[in-house]
BAFI-3210 file (N, C-alpha, C; in Angstrom, 3 decimals, decimal comma, padded with zeros to 6 digits):
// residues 225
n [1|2|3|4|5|6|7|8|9|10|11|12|13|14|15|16|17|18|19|20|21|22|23|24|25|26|27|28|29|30|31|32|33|34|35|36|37|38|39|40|41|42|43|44|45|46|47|48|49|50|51|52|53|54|55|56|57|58|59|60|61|62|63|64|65|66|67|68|69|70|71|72|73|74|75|76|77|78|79|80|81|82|83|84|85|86|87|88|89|90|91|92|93|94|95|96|97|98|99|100|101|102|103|104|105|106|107|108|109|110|111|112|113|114|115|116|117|118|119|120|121|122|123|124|125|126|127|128|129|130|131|132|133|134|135|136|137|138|139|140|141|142|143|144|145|146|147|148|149|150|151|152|153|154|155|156|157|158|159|160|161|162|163|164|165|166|167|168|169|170|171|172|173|174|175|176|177|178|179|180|181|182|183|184|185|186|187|188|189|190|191|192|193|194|195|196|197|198|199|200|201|202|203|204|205|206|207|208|209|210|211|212|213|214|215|216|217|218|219|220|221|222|223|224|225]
n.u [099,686|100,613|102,008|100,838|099,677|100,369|099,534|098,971|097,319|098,611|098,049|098,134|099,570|100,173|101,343|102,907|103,720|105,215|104,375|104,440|101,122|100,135|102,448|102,709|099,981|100,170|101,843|100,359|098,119|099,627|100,880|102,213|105,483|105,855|107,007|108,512|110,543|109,990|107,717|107,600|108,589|110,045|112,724|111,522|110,146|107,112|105,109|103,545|103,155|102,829|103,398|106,185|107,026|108,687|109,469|110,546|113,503|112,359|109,886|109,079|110,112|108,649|105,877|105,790|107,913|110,498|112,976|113,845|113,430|112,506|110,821|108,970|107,607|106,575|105,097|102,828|101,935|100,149|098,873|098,054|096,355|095,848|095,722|093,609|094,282|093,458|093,255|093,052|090,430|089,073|089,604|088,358|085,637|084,878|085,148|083,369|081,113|081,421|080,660|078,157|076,922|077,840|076,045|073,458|073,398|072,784|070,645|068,516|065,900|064,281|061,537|059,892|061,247|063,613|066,875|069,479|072,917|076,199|077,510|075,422|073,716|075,868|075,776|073,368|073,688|075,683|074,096|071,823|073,286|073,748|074,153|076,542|077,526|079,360|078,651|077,366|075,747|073,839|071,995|071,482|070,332|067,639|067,157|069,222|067,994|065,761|066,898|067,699|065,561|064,664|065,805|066,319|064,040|063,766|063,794|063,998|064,546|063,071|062,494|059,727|059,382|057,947|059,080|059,448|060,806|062,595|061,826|064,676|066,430|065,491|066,972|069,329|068,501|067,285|068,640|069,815|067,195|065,817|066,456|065,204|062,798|058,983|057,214|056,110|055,168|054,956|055,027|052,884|054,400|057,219|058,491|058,894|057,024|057,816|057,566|059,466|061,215|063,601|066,796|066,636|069,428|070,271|069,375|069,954|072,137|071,163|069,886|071,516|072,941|071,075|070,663|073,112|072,858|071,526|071,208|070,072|067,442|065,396|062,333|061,018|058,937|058,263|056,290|054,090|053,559]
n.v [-117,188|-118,077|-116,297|-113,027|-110,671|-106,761|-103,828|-100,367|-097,313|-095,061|-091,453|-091,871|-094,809|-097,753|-099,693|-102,576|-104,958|-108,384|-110,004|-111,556|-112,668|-113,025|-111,525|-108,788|-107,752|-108,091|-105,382|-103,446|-103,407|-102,585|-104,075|-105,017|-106,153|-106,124|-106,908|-105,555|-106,412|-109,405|-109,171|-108,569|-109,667|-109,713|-107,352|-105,601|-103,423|-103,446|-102,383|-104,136|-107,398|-109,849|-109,268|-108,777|-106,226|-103,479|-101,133|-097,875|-095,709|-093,262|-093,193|-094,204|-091,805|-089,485|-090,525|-091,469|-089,529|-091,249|-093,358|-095,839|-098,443|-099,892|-098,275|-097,657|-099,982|-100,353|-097,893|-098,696|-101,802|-100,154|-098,135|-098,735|-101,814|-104,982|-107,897|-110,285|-113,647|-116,713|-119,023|-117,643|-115,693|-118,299|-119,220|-117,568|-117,633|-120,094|-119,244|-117,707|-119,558|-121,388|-119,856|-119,484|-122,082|-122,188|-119,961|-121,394|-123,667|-122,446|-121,208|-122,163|-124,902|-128,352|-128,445|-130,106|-129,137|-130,157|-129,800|-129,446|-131,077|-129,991|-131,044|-131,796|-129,554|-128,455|-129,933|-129,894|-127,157|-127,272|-129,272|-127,715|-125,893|-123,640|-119,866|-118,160|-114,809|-112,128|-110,632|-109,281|-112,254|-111,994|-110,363|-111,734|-113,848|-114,731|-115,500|-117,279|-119,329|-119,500|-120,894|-123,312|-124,190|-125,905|-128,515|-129,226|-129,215|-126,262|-124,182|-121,134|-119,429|-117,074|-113,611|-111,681|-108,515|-105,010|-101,618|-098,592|-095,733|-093,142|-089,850|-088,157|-090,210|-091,686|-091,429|-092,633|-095,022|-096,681|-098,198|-100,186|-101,117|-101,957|-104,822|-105,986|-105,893|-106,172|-104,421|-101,166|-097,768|-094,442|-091,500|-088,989|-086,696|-087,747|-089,938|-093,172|-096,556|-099,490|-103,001|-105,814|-108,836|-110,781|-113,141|-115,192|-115,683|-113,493|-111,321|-109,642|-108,689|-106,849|-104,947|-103,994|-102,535|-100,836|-099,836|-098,307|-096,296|-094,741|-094,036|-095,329|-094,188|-096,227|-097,302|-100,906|-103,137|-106,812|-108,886|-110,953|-114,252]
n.w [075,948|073,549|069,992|068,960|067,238|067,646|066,962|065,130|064,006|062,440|060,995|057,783|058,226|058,598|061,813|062,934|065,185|066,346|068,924|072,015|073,643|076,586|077,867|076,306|077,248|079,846|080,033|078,635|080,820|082,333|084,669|087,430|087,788|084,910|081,775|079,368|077,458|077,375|076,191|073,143|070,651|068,375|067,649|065,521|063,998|061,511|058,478|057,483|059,340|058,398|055,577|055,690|055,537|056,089|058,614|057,944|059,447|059,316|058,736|061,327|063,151|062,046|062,908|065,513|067,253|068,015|066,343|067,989|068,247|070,831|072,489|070,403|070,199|072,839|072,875|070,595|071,849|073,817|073,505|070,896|069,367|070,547|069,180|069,866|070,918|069,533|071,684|073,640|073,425|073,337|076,328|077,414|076,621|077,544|080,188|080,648|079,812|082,537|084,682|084,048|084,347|086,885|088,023|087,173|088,461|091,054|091,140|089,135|089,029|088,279|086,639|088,583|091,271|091,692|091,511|089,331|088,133|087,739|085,432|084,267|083,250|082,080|079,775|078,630|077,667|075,444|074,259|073,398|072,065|072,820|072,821|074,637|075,657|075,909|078,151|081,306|083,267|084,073|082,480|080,559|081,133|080,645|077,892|077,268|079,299|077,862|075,543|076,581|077,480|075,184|075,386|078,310|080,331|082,801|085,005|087,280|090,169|091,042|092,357|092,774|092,727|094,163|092,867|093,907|092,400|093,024|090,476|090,900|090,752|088,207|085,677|086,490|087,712|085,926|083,381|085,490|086,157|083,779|082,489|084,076|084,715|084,468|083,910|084,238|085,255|085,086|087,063|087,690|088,857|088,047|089,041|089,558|088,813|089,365|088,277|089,006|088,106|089,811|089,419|092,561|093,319|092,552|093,956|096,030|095,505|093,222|094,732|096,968|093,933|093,107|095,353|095,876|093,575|094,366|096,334|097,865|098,057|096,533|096,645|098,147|097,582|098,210|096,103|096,748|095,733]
ca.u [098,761|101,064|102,159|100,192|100,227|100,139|099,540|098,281|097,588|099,390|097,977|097,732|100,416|100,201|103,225|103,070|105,104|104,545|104,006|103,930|100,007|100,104|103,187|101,866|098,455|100,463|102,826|099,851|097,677|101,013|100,952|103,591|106,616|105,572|108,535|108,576|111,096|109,318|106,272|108,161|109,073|111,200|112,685|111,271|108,875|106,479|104,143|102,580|104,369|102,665|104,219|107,549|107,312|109,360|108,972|111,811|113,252|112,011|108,401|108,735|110,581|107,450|104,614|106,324|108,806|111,604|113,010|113,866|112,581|111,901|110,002|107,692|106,858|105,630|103,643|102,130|101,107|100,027|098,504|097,171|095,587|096,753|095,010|093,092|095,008|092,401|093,294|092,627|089,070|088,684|089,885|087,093|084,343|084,998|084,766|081,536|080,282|081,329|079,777|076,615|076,852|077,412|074,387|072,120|073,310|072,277|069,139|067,497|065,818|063,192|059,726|059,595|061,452|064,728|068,047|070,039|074,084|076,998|077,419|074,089|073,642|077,150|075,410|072,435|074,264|075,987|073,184|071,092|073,664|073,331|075,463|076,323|077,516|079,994|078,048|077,141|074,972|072,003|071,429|071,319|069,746|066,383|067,637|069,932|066,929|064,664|067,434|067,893|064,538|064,817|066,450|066,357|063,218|064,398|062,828|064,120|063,516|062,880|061,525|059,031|059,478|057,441|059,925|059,415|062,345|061,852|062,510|065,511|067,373|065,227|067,893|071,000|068,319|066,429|069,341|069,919|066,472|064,983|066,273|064,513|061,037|058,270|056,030|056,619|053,616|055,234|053,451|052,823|055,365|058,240|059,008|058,557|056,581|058,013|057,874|060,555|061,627|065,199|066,646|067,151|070,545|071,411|068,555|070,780|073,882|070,504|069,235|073,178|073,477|069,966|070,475|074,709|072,297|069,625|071,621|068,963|065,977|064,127|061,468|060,951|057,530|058,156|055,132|053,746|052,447]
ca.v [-117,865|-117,765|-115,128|-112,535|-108,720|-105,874|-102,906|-099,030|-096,479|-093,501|-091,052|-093,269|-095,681|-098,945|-100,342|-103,859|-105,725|-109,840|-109,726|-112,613|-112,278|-112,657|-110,377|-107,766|-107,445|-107,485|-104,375|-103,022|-102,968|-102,236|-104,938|-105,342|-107,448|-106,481|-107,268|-105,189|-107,044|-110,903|-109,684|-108,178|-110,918|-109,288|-106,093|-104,955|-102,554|-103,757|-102,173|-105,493|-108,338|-111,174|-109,692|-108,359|-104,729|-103,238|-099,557|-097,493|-094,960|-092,055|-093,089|-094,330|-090,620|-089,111|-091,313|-091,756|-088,960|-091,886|-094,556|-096,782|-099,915|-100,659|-097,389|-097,644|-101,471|-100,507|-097,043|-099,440|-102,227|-099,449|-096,990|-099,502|-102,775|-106,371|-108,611|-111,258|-115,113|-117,988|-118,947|-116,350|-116,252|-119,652|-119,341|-115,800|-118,402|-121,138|-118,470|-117,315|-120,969|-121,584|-118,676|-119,622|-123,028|-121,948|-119,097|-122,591|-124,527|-121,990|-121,062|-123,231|-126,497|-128,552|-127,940|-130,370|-128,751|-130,783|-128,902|-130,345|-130,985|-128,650|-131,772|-131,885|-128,337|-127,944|-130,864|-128,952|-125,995|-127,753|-129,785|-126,255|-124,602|-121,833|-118,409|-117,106|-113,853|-111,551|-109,830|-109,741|-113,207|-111,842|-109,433|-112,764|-115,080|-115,155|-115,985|-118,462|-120,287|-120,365|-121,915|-124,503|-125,055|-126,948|-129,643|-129,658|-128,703|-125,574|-122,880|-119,975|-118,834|-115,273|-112,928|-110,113|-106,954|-103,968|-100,869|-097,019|-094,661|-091,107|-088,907|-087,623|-091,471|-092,451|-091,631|-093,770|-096,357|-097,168|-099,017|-101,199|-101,956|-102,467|-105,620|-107,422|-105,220|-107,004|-103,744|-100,132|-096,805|-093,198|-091,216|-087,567|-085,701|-087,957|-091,178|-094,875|-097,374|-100,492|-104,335|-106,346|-110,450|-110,741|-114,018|-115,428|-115,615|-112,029|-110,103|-108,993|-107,769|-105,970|-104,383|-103,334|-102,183|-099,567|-098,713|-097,330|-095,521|-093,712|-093,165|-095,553|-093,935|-096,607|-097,942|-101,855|-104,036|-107,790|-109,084|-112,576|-115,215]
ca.w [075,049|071,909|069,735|067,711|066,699|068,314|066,233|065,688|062,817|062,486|059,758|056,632|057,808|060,039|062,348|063,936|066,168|067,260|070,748|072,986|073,770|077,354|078,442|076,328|077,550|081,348|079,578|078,451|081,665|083,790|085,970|088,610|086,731|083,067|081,356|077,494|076,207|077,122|075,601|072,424|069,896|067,723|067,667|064,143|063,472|060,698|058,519|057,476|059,595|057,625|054,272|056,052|054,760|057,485|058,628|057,693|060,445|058,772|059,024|062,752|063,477|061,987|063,663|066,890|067,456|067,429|065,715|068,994|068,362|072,342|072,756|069,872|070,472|073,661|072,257|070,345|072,649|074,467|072,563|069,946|069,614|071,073|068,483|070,798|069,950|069,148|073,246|074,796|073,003|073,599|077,668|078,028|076,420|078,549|081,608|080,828|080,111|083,727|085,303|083,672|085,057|088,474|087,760|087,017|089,426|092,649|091,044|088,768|088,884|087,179|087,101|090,076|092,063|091,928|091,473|088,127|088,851|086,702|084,242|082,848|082,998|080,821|078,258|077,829|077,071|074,651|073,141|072,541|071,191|073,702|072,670|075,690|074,879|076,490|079,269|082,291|083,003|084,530|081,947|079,485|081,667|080,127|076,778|078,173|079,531|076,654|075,283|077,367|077,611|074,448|075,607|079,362|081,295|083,662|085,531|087,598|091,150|091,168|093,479|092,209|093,718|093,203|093,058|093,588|091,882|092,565|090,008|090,730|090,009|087,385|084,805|086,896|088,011|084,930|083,432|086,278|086,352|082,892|082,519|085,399|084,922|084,095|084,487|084,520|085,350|085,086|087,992|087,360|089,045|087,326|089,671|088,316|089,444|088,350|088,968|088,665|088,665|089,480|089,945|094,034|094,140|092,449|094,404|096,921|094,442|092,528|095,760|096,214|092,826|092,813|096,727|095,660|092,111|094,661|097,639|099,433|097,862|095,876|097,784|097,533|098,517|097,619|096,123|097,234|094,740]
c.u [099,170|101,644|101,268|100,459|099,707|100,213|098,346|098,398|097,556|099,227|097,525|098,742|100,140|101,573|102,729|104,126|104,520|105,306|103,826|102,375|099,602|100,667|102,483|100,559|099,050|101,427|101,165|098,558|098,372|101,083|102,379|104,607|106,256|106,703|108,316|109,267|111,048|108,125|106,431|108,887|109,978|111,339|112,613|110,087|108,373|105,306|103,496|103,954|103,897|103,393|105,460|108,047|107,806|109,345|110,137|111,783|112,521|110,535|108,179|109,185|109,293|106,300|104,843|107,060|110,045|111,947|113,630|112,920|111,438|110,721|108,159|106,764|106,413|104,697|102,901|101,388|100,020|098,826|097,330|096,452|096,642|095,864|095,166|093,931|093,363|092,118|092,612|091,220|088,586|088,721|088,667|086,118|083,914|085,002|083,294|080,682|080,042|080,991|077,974|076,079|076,627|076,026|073,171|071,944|072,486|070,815|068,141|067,090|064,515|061,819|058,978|060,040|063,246|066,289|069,253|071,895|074,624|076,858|076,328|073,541|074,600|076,501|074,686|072,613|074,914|075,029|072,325|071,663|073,829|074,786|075,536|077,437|078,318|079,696|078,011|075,896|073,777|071,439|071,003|070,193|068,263|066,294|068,597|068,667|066,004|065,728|067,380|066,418|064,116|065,156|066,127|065,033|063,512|063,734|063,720|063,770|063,552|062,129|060,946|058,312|058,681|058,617|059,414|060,342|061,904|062,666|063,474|066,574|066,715|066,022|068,923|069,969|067,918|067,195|069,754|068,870|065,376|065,022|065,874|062,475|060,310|056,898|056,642|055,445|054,700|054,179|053,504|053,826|056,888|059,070|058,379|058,492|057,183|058,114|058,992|060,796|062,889|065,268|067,205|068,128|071,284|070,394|069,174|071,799|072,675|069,850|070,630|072,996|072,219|069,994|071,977|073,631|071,753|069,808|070,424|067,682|065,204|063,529|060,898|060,130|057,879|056,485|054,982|052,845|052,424]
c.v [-117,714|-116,649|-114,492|-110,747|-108,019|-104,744|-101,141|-098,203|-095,482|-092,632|-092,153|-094,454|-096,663|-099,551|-101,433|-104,328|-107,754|-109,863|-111,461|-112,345|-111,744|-111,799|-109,074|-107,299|-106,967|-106,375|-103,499|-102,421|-102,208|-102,591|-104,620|-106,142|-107,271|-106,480|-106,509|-106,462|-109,092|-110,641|-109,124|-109,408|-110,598|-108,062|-105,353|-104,268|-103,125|-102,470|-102,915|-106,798|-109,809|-111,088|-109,405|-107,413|-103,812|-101,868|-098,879|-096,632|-093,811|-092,135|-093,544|-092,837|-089,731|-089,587|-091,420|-090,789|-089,945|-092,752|-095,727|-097,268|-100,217|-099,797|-097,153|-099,155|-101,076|-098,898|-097,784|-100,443|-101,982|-098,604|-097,818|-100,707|-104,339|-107,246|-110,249|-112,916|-115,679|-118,737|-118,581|-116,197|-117,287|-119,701|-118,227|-116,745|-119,012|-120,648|-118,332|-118,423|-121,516|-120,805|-118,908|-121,071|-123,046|-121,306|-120,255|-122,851|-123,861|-121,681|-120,989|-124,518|-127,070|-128,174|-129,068|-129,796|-129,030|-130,012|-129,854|-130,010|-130,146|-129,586|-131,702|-130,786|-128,059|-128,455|-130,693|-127,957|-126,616|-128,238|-128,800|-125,536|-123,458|-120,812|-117,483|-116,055|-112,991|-110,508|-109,958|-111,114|-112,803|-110,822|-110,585|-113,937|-115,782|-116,074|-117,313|-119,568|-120,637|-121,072|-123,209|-125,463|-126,397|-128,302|-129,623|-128,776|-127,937|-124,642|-121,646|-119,806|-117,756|-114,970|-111,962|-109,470|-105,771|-102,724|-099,419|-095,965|-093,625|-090,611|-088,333|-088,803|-091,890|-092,429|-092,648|-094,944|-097,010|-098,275|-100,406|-102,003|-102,813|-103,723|-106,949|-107,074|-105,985|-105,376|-101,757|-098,718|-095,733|-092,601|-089,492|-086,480|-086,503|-089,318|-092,021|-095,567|-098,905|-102,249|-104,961|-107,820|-110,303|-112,577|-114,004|-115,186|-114,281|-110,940|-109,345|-108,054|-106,671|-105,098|-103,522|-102,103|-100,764|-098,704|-097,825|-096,369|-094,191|-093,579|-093,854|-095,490|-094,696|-097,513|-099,544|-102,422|-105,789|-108,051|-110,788|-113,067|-115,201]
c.w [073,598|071,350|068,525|067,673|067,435|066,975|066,237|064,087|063,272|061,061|058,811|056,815|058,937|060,139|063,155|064,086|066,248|068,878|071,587|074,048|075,319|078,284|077,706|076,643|079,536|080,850|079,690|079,529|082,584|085,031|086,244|087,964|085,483|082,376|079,741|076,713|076,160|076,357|074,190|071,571|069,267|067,714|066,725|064,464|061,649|060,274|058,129|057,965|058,362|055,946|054,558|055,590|055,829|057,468|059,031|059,077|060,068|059,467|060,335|063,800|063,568|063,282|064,630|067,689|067,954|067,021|066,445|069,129|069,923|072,369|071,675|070,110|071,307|073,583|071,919|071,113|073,374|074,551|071,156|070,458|069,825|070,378|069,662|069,911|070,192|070,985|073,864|074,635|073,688|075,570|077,995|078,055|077,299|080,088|081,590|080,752|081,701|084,289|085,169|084,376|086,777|088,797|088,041|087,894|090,720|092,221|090,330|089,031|088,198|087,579|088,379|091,410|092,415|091,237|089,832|088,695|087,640|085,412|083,261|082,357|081,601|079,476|078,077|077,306|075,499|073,532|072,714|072,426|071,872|073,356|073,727|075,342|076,410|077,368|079,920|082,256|083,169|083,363|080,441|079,974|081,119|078,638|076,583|078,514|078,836|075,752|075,057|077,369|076,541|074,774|077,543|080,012|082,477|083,779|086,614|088,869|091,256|092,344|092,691|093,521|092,692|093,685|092,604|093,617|092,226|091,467|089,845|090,127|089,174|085,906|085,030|086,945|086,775|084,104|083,853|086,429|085,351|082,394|083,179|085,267|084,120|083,487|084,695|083,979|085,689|085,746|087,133|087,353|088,719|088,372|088,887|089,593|088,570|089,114|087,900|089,067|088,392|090,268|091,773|093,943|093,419|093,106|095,776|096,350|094,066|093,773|096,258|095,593|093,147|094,458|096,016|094,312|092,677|096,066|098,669|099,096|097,351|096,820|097,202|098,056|097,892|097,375|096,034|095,801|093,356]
res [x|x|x|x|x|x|x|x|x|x|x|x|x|x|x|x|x|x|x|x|x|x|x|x|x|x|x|x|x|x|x|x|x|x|x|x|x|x|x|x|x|x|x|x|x|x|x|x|x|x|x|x|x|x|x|x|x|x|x|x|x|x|x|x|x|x|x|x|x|x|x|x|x|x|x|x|x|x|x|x|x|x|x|x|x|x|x|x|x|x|x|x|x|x|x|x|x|x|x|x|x|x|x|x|x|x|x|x|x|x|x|x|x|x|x|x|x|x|x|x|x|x|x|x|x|x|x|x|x|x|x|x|x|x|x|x|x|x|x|x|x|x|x|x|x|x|x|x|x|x|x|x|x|x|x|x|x|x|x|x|x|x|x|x|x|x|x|x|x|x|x|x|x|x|x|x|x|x|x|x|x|x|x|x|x|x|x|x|x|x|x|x|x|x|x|x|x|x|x|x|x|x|x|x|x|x|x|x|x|x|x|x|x|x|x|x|x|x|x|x|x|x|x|x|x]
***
């Protein structure tokens, strides 16, 4: 996805490299085939590449223990930061837009009842502006939909569940579950009573997610109506 900098500070001094964005990021995870010297643009050490102030050996001896080019480009990659290209941004966005689309599609529809397709979903997103935001979806979803609601009439099918934590998970579960709770009564001896609307098609992953928290223990009643 282009080329941009890779870089790291050492003491008071900074060293960049230009990196071919996507080999270094596979150098830098240590995928299978990472190639250094495809994701390595030039073999200079920089301490500013945009003014071309180049980093003598002395100060890469220091900061690095040596002044081999190959070895510090990939400390750095490594060790430092892979400055995100305009792409790559742009390709994450355009994931999470489609994630959110699919999200709609299985389980919203209008206040009749009728299911809306990905297109008009995408062009309501669009026409309200919606900032969907680098998280997980369900933990956005509400915000997402008042959104939307601006422009496209959309609703939600949820289930509400009432849920009893004991005590001993209400530190791991509480997390998992404060953003679905609608409702939440502290009993005496230190369990949580809590209700919760999660949507249909993630109440299985969230039933999952709090049984692996509680080893099983939280106790769940759906509630009708």
């Amino acid at each position: 996805m282009g080329q941009t900098t890779a870089r790291i500070k050492k003491g008071n001094k900074n060293f960049e490299i230009l990196v071919d964005f996507d080999e270094a990021m596979k150098v830098r995870r240590g995928d299978a085939g990472a190639n250094l010297n495809a994701a390595v643009v030039t073999d200079t050490i920089f301490h500013n590449c945009k003014s071309g102030d180049l980093a003598g050996a002395n100060d890469l001896d220091i900061a690095f223990g040596t002044s081999d080019a190959s070895e510090v480009a990939e400390k750095i990659i490594k060790e430092g930061e892979v400055v995100r290209t305009t792409e790559s941004m742009k390709a994450d966005q355009d994931q999470k837009y489609k994630q959110v689309v699919e999200f709609l599609v299985r389980n919203a529809v209008s206040p009749e009842g009728r299911p809306y397709t990905p297109d008009r979903i995408m062009k309501a997103l669009s026409e309200a502006h919606v900032n969907v935001k680098n998280k997980p979806i369900e933990s956005q979803v509400t915000d997402i939909t008042d959104q939307l609601s601006k422009v496209l009439p959309i609703k939600i099918d949820v289930k509400k569940v009432k849920l009893l934590v004991p005590a001993l998970y209400t530190g791991k579960a509480y997390g998992a579950i404060k953003e679905f709770m609608t409702g939440e009564e502290w009993k005496s001896n230190g369990d949580l009573e809590a209700v919760v609307e999660v949507p249909a098609g993630l109440i299985f992953d969230f039933y999952d997610k709090i049984g692996n928290l509680s080893h099983g223990s939280i106790l769940s009643e759906d509630i009708k109506g």
